[in-house]
FITI-866254 format. One record per residue: x, y, z of N, C-alpha, C in turn; residue number from 1; residue in three letters. Coordinates in Angstrom, 1 decimal. Layout:
# FITI-866254
n_east, n_north, n_up, ca_east, ca_north, ca_up, c_east, c_north, c_up, seq, type
X, Y, Z, X, Y, Z, X, Y, Z, NUM, ala
...
This chain:
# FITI-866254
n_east, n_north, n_up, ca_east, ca_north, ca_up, c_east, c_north, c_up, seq, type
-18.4, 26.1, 2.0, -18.7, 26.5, 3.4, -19.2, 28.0, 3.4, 1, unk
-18.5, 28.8, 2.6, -19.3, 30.1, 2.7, -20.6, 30.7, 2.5, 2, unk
-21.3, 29.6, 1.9, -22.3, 29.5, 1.2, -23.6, 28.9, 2.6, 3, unk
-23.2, 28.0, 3.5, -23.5, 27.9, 4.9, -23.6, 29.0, 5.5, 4, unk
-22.2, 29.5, 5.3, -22.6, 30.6, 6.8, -23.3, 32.2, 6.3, 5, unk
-23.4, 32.0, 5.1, -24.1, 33.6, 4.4, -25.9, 32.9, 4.8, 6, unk
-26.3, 31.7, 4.6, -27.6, 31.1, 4.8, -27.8, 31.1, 6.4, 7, unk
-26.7, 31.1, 7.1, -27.2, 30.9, 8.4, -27.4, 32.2, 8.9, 8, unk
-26.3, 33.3, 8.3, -26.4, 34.8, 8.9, -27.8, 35.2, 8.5, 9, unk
-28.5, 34.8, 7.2, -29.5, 35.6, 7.1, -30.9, 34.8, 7.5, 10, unk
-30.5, 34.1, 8.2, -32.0, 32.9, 8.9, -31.7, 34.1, 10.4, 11, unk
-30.7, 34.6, 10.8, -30.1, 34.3, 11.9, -31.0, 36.2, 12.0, 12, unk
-30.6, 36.9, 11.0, -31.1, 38.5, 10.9, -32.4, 38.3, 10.8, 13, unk
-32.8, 37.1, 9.8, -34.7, 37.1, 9.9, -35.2, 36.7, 11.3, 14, unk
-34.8, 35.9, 12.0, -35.4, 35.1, 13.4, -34.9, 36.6, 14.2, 15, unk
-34.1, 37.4, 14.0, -33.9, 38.9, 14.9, -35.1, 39.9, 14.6, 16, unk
-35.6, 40.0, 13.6, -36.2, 40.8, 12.9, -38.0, 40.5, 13.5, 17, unk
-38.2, 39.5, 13.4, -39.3, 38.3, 13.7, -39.5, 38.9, 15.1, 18, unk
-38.7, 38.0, 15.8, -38.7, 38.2, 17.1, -39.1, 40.0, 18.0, 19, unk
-38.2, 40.8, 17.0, -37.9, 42.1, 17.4, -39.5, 42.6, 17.3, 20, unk
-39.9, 42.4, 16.3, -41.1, 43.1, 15.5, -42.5, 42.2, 16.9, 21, unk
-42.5, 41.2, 16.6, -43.3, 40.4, 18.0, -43.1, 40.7, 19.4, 22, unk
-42.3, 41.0, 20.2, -41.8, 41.5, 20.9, -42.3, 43.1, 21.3, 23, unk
-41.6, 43.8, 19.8, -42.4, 45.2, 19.9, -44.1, 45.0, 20.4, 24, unk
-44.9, 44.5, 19.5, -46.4, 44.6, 19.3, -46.8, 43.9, 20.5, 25, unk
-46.3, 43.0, 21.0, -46.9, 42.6, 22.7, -46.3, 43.2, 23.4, 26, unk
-45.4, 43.9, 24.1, -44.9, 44.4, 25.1, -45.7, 46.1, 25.3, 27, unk
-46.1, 46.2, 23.7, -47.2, 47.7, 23.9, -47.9, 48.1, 24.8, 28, unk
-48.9, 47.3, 25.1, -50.0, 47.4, 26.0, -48.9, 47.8, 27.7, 29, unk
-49.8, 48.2, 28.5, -49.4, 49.3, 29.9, -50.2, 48.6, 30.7, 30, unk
-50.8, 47.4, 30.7, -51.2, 46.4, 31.8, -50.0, 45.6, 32.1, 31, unk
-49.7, 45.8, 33.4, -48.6, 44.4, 34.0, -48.9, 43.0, 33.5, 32, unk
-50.3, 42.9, 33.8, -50.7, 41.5, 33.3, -50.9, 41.5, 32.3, 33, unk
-50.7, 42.0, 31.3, -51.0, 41.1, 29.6, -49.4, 41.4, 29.2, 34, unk
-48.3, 41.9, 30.1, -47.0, 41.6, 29.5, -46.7, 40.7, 30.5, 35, unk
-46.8, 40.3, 31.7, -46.4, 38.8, 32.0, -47.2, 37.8, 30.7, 36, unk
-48.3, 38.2, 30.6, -48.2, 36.9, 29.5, -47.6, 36.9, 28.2, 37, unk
-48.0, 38.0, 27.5, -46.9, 38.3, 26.3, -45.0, 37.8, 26.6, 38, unk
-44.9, 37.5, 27.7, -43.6, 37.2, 28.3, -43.5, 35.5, 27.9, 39, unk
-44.3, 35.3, 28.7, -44.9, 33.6, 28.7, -45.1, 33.1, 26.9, 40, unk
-45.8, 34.2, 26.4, -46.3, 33.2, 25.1, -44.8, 33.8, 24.5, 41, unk
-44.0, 34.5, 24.7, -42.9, 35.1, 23.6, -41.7, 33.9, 23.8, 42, unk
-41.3, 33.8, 25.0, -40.5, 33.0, 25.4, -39.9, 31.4, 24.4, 43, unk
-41.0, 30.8, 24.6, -40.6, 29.2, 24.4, -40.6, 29.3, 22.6, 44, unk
-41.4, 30.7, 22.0, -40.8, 30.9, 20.9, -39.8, 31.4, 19.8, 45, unk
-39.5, 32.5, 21.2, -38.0, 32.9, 20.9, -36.9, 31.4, 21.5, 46, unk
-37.2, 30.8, 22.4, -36.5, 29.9, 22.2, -35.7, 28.9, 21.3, 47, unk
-37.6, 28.5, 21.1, -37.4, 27.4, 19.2, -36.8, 28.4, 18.3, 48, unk
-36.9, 29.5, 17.8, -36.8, 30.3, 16.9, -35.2, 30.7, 16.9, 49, unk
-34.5, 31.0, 17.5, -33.5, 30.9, 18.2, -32.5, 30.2, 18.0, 50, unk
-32.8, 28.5, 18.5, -31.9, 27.5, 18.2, -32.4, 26.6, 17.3, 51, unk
-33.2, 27.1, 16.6, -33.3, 26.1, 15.5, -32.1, 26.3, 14.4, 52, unk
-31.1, 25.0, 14.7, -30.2, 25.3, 13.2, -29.8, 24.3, 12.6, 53, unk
């Protein structure tokens, strides 16, 4: 079992890392409208990305 949860912590630090780094680079821009959509495309990714286990 320990061997599970050391594999899941570090799926779990990459999908943080992923996300963090994605997140950063679209939310940059200072137009309202291209971070509602950076909102929209980040979302249903971070979602899958997230609960995939």
């Amino acid at each position: 079992m320990p061997t599970y949860y050391f594999i899941m912590g570090a799926y779990n630090l990459l999908s943080l890392f992923i996300v963090a780094v994605a997140a950063y680079n679209l939310f940059r821009c200072k137009s309202f409208w291209e971070q509602v959509i950076a909102f929209f495309i980040m979302y249903p990714f971070v979602y899958r990305v997230l609960l995939i286990k």
